[in-house]
N, C-alpha and C positions, 0 to 999 in steps of 0.2 A: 269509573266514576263519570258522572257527567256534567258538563261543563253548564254553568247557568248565564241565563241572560242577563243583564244588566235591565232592573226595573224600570221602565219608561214610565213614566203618567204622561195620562192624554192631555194633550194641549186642549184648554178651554177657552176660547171669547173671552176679553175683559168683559165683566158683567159691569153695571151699572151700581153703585153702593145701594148697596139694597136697607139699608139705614134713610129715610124720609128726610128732606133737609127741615128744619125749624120754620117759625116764622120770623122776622126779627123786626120789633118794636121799637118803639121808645116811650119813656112813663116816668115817672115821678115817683119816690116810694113816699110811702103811707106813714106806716109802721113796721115796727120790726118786731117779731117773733120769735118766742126762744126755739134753739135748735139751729139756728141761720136762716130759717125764715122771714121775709118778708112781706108786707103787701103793697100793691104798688096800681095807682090808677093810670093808665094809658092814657096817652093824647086821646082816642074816642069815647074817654070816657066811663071807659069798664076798668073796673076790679077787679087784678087777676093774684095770683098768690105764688112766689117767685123764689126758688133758692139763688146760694152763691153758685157761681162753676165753678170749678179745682183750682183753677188759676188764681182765680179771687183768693181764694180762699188758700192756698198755698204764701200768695206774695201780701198775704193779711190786708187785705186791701180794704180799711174800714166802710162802709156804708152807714148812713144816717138818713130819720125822714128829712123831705126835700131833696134830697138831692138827686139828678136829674142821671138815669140809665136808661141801658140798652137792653134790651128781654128777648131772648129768641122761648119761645110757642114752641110749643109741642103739637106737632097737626094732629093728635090723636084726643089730645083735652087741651079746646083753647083759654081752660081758666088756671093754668098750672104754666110755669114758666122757668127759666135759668138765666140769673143775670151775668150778663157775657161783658159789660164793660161802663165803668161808672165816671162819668163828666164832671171835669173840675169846677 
């Protein structure tokens, strides 16, 4: 019988997060839409349409229009958003 090696994997380079980081805003929401949608105008002035994040949305963290959040962007569509933390 023969004796087997013990499976090595190759050592790889940390790679770099190959996930894009966000952009991160600040904005005002609008309105609220069913589903946990919201819309929400940025300090420059644009329109973007925004959900909760987990967190939000785990620790029920209500949202209302006016009230003043944080949006990280999607570098992929900068009219779609995720609200990451809401200002008392």
């Amino acid at each position: 019988m023969r004796k087997r090696r013990p499976f090595t994997k190759e050592k790889k380079e940390p790679q770099e997060n190959l996930k894009e980081e966000g952009i991160e805003v600040m904005g005002t929401v609008i309105e609220k839409f069913p589903g946990g949608m919201f819309s929400i105008q940025l300090e420059q002035k644009q329109l973007v349409l925004g959900h909760l994040s987990g967190r939000l949305r785990k620790n029920r963290i209500r949202i209302l229009p006016g009230d003043r959040v944080t949006l990280e962007l999607s570098p992929y569509d900068l009219t779609r958003g995720r609200i990451t933390y809401r200002f008392r």
